[in-house]
Every structure is written in C-alpha cells, then in structure tokens.
N, C-alpha and C positions, 0 to 999 in steps of 0.2 A: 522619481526613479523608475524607469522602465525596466521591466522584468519579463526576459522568456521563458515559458513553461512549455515544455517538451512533454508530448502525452498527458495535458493537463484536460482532458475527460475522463481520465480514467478515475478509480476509485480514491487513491490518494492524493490522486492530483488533482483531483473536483475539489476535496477540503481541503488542499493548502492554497488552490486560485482564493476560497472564500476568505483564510486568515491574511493573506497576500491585499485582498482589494479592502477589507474593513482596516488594514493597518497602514492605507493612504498609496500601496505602490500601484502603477498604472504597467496592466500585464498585456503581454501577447501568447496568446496561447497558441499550440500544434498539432494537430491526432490525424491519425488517417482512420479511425475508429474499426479498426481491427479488433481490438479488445475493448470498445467502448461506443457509447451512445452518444450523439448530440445532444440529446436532451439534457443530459448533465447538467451542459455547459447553459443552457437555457435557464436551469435551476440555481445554477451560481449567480445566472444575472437575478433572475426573481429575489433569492434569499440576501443578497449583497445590494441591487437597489442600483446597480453602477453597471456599463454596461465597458466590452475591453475586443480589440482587434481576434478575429480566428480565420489559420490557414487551416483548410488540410492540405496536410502536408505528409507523403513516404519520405520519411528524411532519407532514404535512399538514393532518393532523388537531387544530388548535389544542385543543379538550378533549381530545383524551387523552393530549396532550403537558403540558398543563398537569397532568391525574392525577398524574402522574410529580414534578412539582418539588411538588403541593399534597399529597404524601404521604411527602416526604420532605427531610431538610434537608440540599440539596448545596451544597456549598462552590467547585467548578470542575467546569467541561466539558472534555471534548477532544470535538471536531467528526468524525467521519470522514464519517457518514451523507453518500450523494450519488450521482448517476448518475456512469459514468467511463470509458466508453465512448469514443472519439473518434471511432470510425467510425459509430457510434450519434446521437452527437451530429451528427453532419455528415447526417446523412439527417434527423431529426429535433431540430433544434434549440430545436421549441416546449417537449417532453416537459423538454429539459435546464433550458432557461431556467425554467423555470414549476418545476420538482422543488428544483434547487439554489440556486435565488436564494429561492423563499417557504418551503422547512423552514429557512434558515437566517435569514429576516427572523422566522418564528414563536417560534424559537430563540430568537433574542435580546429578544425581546418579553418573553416569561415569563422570561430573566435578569434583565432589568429588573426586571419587576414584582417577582420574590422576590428582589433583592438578591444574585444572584448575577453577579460582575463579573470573573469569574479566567476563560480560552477559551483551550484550542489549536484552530487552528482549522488543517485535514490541507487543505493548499493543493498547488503544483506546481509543478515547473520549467517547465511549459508556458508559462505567462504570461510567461517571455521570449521566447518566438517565436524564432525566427533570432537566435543572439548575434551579435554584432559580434567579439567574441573572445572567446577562453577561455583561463584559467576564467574562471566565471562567476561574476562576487561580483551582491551583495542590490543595488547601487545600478548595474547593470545593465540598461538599459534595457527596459519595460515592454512586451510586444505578444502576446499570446495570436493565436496563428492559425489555430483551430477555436474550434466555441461551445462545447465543456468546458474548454477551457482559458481561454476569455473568462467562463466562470461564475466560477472559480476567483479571476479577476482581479477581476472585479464585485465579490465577496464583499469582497476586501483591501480595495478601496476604500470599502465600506460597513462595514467595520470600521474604518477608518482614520477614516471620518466619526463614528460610534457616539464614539470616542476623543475625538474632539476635541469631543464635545457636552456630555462627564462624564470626566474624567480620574482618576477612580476605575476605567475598567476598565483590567485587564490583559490583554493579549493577544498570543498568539503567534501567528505566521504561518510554516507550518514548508510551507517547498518541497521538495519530496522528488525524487528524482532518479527511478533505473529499481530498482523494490523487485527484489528476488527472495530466492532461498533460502527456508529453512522453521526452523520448530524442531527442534532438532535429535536429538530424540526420533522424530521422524518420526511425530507424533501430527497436529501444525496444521502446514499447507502452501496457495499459491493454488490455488484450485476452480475455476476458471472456467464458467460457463456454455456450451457450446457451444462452438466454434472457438476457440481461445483470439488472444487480440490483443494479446498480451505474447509477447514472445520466446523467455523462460525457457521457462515451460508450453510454448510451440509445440513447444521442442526436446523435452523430457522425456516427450511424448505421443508424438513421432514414434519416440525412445528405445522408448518402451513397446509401439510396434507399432499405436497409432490412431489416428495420420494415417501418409500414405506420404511424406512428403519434407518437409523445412522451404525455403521460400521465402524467398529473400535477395534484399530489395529495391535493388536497384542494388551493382554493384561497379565504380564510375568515380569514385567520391567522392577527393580530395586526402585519402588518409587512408592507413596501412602497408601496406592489401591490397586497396582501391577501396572497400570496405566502409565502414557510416556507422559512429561510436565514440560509445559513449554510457557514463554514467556508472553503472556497477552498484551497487548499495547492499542487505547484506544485511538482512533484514524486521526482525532479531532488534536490529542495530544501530541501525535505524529507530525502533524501538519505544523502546529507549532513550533515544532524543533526545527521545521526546515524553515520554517522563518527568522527564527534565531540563528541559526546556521548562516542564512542568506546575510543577514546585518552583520556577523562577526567577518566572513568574505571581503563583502564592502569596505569595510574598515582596517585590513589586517593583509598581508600578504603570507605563503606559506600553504600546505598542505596537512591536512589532518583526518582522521577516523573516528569518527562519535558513534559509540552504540547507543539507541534508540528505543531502551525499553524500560519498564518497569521495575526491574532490580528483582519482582517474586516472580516463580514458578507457580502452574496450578498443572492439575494431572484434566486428562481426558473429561474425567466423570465429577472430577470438581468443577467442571464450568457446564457440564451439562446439569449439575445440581443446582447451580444457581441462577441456569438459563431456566428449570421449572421453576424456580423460588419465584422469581421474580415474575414470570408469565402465568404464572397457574397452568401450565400446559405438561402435559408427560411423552417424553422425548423415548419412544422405543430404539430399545440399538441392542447388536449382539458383538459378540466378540470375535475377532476375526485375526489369521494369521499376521505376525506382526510385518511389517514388510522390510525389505533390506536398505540397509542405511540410516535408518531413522535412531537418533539418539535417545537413552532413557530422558536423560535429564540435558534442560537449555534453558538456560536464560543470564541477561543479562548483569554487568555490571557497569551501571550509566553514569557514575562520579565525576569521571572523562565530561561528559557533558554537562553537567551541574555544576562542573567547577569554571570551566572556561566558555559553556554559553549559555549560563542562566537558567537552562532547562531540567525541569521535573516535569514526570508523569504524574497528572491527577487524579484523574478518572480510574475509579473503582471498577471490580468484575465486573459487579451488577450495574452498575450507569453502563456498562459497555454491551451488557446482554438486554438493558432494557430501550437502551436504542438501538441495537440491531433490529429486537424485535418491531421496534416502533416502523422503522423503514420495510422488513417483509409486512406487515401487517399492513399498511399505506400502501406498499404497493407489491403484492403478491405477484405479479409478473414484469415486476424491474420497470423499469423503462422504455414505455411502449409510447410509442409515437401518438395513435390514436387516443382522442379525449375520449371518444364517446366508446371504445371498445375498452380501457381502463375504466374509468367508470361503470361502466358495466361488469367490471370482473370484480371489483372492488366492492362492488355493493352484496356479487352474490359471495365471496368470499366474506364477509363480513355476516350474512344471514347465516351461512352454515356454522360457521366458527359460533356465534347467541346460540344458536339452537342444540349446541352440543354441549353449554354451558361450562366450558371447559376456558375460554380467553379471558384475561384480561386485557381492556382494549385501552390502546393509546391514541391519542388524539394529536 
C-alpha cells in the first residue's frame, strides 16, 4: 500500500514515516522544508533500513502537487503539511489562512480527481479553545482561539463538508495534545527554527546552555503548584495513532475525531522536575506574566481512540524527557548539514557538559 506523507520532514512526520515503513507500507513523502530539514528524512532512511520516493513540493503549487499523485498510484494520505506557529499566526494571520486552508483545498482536489478517498488529516486540541471541563472527549465543544488553531478547525469542517458530498471518503481527524519526546535512538527529535514555542525544546535548549532561563507563564492558575497543566504525549506514541488511524481509514468509510493524548495532566514545573530527575541537570526559570488565552487546565480524554482504534499512550513523562534529552544531547544544534562542523560541536558540547559534572549522558 502506497502512502502519501504530506510535510513528512517535519517532527511528527519524520516518526510516523519511521512506524509507517517498519510496518510494511511503501511511502511518498512532500516538504518544501519551510519548517524542516532534509536531513530528517535521511535519518528515516538510516534508522528504517528502507529507502521511499521525496518531492519538494509548495503544495501551493497545484502542478507539481498534481506531479506527485500523476506519477504515482497512492492509495491514502496523512496530512501533516501546514504553518504551526501560534504566535506566528496571531501577527500574521493572512500567511496562515491563505498556506493551511488552500494546500489543503488543493489537496483534496487531486484526491478527488485520482480517486484517492482514504486522509489522516494532523488536526489539534487547539480547536477546543477554553474547555468547559476535563478531560476533554471529541463531542466537546468546538472554539479555536488563535488563527492556527481556527485554520485547523476550518479544515474539520471542510472535511466534514467533502464527507457528506460523497460518502466514499474516509477520514480521520486526529487532535493531538502537547507532542514531545524523540526517537529514541536519538537520531529524529523537534528542531525548531529559532526560539522554540514549545515547552519541551525551551527546557532542553536552556538544559544545553542556549537560552539563559525557561520562562513560566503565570503561577496563579487553580492547578497543584499555580502552574498551567497540560497533556504531554510522546511523538513516538503519536505516530502510532496515526498508523492505526491510517488502517482503520483503509478499511472503513465515514469521518471521525480522535483525541490523541495521554488521558493525565502534568503542570509546568512537574515536567520540569522530572526533566532534572531524570537528566541530573538544573533547569533555571522565573515566572512570568501569564499570557492571554492560555487555559489553566487541558488534557485529554482518549477512550474515543482506545475503543475504536486500538490505541494507548505508553510512554511515561520520564521516557519522554529522557529522550528529548537524548536527541538535544546528540545533537545540540538539530540538524546540521555538515558532518565535520556537527561533530565538532558535539564533541565540544559534550566536554563542557563532563567538566561541569552536572550531565547524565546518553548514548
């Protein structure tokens, strides 16, 4: 079965290529690497053994999105391609609206045309906005409160429309919680472009010596230590959902919503506790105004997906803080092209890191 992966460099999308090729399917992958590296994709082929077709591709570009399916005969998509930014998105919301709503109307165009009707499509928790309570099951009230998180929701509902115009597609709508972790090879890990806007990376860069402190956005929240709690979910575990997602597609016609997370909550400074437990490393941070829109409390209720596609979350905090750590630790500046200037950073990060007697080192 041929499988297209849409922004399958990216972070999530690098570990669901890897469960995607060890579980037999034969992939085409897509990035314009806007938000991603090639190398990734080099590292799927090293850690997988197997080697699989790559465009770049601006799915924007309706011909040379079409190249792709008129050159080859795919059977399912998974969706990840898309800006993801939130703070991004809140300064420019025209880039988001206009990037994520038309590669994914082009998207489904030439599904159409070739007869391709099977789509995970890599959605969000976002599009609940402020829960009412938690957990949070699928029939939770709908309200994105930034324009990535309102792209996300546009798309559900323009797939939801798609659905009900031909009931020949199938499609998954998989909400994802707070990804983190790596693989645990310490080969694929999140890269992020600049400042990172995820919590994990913030900690594991200040970990690594390049930022000076992690900022903690409010500690007055109704929550164990004022701190907001959100639902962590490992990338590795993630991946696998959308595997399962993808098989249940395959087999099934119809439109559905899986949330995608762990079922617990942890606050700010409980994963910052057990990203030192587990590293031997002291994560300086202060506390900082809390910022608008952020809810006290999030996380999941995944029954929805346990019951109809097989899927639990397995991986614990600490497996998810001791392979983040493992991939900053491998490699202190992501994804660098060059062997011989990585290696070279890698060795002197590694001497400063002994000599301060503070790392536990992972191999």
């Amino acid at each position: 079965m041929v499988i297209l992966v849409t922004g399958g460099a990216g972070f999530i999308g690098s570990h669901t290529c890897v469960e995607l090729i060890q579980n037999g399917y034969e992939l085409i992958v897509i990035d314009n690497f806007l938000n991603s590296q090639p190398e990734s994709l080099d590292r799927v082929r090293e850690l997988t053994g197997r080697s699989f077709k790559f465009y770049q591709v601006d799915m924007l570009e309706e011909d040379q999105l079409e190249q792709v399916f008129s050159e080859n005969d795919i059977d399912a998509v998974i969706h990840f391609a898309g800006l993801k930014s939130v703070r991004e998105s809140v300064n420019n919301p025209l880039l988001y609206y206009k990037n994520n709503l038309m590669s994914t109307i082009i998207l489904c165009q030439l599904m159409q045309k070739y007869k391709v009707k099977n789509l995970v499509f890599s959605s969000s928790a976002t599009v609940y906005g402020h829960p009412k309570k938690v957990p949070i099951a699928e029939n939770s009230p709908l309200k994105a409160l930034n324009p990535y998180g309102r792209t996300k929701l546009v798309i559900e509902e323009l797939l939801h429309d798609l659905y009900a115009s031909d009931p020949e597609w199938s499609i998954a709508l998989l909400r994802y919680f707070n990804p983190i972790g790596a693989h645990s090879s310490g080969r694929l890990g999140e890269d992020p472009n600049g400042i990172p806007n995820n919590l994990m990376p913030y900690i594991t860069k200040v970990a690594a010596g390049k930022l000076p402190l992690l900022k903690v956005f409010g500690d007055q929240y109704q929550t164990v230590d004022g701190t907001g709690v959100r639902d962590y979910i490992h990338v590795v575990d993630l991946a696998i959902g959308h595997l399962l997602a993808l098989e249940k597609t395959c087999h099934s016609s119809g439109i559905n919503a899986y949330n995608l997370g762990t079922g617990q909550g942890h606050s700010v400074l409980e994963l910052v506790s057990a990203f030192e437990s587990v590293t031997g490393l002291k994560i300086p941070y202060e506390i900082t105004s809390p910022r608008n829109g952020d809810a006290a409390i999030c996380f999941a209720d995944p029954e929805k997906a346990r019951q109809e596609l097989g899927w639990n979350a397995e991986k614990g905090i600490e497996e998810m803080c001791e392979d983040s750590w493992r991939w900053q630790f491998n490699n202190p500046d992501g994804y660098i092209q060059d062997e011989d200037h990585r290696k070279t950073k890698n060795e002197d990060f590694f001497v400063n890191k002994r000599k301060e007697g503070l790392v536990k080192e992972f191999g």
